[in-house]
N, CA, C and O of each residue as an XYZ file, in Angstrom:
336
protein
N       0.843     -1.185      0.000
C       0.000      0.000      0.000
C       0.886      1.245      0.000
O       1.946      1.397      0.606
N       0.331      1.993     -0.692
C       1.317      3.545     -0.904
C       0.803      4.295      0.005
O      -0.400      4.477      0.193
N       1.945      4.884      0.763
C       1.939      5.944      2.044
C       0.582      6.798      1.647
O       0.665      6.896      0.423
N      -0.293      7.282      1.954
C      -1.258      8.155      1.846
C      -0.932      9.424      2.155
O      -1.652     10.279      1.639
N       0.180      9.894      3.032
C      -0.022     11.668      3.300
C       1.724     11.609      2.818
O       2.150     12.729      3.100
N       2.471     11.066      2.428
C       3.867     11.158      1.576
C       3.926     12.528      0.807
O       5.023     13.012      0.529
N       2.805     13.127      0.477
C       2.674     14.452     -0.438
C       2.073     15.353      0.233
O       1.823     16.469     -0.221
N       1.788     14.976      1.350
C       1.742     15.892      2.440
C       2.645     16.242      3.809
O       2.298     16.569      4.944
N       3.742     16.064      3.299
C       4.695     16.741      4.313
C       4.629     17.998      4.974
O       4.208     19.020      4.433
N       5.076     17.919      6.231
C       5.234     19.249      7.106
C       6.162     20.153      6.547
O       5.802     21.292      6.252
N       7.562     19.684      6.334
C       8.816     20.182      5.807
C       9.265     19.912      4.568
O       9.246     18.699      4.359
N       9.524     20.326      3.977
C      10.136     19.398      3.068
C      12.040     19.468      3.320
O      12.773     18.599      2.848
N      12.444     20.386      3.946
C      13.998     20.003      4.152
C      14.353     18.799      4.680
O      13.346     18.269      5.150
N      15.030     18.330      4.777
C      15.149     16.619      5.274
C      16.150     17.018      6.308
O      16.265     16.050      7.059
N      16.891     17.945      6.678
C      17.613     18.524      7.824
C      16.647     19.207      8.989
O      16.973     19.215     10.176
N      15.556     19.713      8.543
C      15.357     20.664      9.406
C      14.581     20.048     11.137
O      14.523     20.760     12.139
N      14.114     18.707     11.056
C      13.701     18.279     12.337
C      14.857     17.916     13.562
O      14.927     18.128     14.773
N      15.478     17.432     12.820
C      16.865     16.950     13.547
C      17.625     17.967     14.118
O      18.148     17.781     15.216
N      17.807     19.449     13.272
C      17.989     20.641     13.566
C      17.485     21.174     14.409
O      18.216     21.912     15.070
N      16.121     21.084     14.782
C      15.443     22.154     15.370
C      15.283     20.739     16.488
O      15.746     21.086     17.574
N      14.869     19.552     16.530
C      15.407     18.687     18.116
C      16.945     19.394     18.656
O      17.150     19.934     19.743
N      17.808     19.218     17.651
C      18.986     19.754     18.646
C      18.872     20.392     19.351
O      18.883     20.119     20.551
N      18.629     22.131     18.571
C      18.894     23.140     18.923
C      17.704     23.451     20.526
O      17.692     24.289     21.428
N      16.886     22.293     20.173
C      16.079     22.622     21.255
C      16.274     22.117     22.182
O      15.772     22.692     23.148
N      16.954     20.997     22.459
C      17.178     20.327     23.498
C      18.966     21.156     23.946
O      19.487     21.441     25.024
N      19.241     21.242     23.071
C      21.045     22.487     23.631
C      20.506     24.017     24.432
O      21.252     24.955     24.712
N      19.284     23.957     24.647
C      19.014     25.482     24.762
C      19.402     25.685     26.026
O      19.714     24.605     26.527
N      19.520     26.552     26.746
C      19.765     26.803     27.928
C      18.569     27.555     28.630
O      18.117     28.487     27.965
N      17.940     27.308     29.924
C      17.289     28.365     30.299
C      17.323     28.638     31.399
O      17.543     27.857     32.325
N      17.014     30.303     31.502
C      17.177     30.972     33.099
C      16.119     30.895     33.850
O      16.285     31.271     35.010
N      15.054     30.518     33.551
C      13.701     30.677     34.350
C      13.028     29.450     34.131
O      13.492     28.494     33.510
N      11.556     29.538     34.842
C      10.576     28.656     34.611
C       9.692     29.063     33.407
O       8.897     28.315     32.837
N       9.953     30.397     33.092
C       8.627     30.508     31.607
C       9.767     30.072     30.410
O       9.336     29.686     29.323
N      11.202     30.147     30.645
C      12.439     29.668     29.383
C      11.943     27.981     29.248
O      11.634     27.407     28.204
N      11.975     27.402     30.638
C      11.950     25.839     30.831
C      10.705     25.586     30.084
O      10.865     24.841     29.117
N       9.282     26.093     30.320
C       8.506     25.876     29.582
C       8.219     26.137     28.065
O       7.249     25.836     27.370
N       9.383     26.797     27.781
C       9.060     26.834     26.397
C      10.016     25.981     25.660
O       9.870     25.311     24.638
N      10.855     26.142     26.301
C      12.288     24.813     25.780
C      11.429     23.349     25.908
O      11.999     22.498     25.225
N      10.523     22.949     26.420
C       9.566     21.959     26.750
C       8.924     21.652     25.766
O       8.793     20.557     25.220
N       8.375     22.956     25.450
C       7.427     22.752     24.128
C       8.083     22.943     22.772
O       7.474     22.678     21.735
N       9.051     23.300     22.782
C      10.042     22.883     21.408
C      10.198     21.651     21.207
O      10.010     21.042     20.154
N      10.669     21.103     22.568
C      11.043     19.744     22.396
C       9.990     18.489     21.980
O      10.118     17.416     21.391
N       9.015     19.130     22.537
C       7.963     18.111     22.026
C       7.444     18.505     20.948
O       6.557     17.787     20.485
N       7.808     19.714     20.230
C       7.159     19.723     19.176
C       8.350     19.223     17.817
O       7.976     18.386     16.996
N       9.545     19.747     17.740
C      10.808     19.153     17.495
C      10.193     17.340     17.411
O       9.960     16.841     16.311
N      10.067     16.814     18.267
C      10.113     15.052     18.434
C       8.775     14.818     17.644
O       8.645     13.970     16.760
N       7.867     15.618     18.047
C       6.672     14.644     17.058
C       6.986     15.256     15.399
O       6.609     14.590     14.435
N       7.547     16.285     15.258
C       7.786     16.140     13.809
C       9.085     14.992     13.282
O       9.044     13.990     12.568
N       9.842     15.462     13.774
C      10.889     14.302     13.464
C      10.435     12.426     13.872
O      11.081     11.533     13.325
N       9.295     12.093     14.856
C       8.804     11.240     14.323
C       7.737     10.809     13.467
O       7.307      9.656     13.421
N       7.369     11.689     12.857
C       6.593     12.368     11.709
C       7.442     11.886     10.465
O       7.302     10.827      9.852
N       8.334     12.876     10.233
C       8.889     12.488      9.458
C       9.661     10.813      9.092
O       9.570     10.248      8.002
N      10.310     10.338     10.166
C      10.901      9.062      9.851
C       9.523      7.764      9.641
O       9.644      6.791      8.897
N       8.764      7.944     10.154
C       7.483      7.696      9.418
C       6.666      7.668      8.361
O       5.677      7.008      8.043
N       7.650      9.013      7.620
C       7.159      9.264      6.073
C       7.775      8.981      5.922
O       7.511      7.812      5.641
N       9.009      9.159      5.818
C      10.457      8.918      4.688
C      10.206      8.149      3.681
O       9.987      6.999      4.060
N      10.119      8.333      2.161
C      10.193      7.546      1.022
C      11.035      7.856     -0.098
O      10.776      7.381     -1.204
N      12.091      8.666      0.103
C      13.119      9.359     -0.798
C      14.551      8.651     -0.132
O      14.862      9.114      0.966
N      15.301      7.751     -0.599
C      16.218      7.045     -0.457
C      16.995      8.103      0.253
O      17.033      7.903      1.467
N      17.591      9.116     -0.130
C      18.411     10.150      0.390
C      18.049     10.428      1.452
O      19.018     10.749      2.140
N      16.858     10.494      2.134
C      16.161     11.094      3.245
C      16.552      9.911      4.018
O      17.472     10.163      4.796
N      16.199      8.880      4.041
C      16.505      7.649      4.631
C      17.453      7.125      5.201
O      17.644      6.452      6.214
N      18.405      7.824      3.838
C      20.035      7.558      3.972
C      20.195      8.240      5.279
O      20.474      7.671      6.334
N      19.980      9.592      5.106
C      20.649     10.967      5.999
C      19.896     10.257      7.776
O      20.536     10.217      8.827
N      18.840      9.923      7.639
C      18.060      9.610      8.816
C      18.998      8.677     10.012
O      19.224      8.716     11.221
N      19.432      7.676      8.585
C      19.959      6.676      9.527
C      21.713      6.969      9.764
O      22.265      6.427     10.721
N      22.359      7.697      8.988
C      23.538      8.382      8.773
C      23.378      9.201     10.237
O      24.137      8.651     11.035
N      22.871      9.994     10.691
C      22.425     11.230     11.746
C      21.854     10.197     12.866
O      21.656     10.683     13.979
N      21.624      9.075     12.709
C      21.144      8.296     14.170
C      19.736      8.861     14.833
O      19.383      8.760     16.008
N      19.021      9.499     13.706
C      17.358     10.159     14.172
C      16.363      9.057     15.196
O      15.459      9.422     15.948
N      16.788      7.778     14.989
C      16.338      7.426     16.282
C      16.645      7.394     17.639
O      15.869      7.395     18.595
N      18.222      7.359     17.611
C      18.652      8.044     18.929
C      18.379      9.746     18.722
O      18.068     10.677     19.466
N      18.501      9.678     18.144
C      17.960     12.129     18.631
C      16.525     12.001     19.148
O      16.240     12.667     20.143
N      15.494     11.147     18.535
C      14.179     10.961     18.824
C      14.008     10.478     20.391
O      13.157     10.959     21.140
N      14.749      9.669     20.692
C      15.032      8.899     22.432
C      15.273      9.723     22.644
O      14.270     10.171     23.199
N      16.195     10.665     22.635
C      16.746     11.688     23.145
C      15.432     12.957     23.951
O      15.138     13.372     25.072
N      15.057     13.115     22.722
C      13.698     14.181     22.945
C      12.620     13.052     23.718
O      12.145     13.821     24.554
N      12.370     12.566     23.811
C      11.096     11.296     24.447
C      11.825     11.308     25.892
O      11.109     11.306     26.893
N      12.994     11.318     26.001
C      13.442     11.275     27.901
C      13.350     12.384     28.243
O      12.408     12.651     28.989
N      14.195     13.362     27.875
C      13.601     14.682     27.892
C      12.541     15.414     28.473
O      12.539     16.093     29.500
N      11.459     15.125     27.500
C      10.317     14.913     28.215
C       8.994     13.999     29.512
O       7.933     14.110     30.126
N      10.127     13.168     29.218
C       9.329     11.897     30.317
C      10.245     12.502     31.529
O       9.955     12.149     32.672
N      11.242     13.320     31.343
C      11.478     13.631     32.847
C      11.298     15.021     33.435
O      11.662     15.583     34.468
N      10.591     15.348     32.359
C       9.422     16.719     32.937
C       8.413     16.425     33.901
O       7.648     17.311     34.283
């Protein structure tokens, strides 16, 4: 069966989830309204990037996914949050 929403992508950069998990989980914050928003990056960061490895149907994308270790960055963001 052929993916049904494959032509409906969020992103189309194949860098940019993995990017924006990093950068969100490297953030630093001084307060409790910083912590809460670094929170909600992160979970929003993780459900796209498991979004995406979910779609993936472009060999290159696939490649880079598993090249970059997106399932460890994905664990990464999922503890993260489970220890909020």
């Amino acid at each position: 069966m052929e993916n049904p929403i494959k032509n409906n992508r969020i992103v189309e950069g194949k860098t940019f989830a993995l990017r924006l998990l990093n950068f969100a989980l490297e953030t630093q914050s001084n307060c409790a309204a910083g912590e809460d928003e670094k929170e909600s990056m992160v979970s929003y960061a993780t459900t796209l990037l498991k979004y995406q490895i979910a779609t993936a149907t472009c060999h290159n994308e696939i490649d880079y996914l598993d090249r970059c270790d997106a399932s460890a960055r994905l664990s990464d963001g999922l503890k993260f949050l489970c220890l909020k």
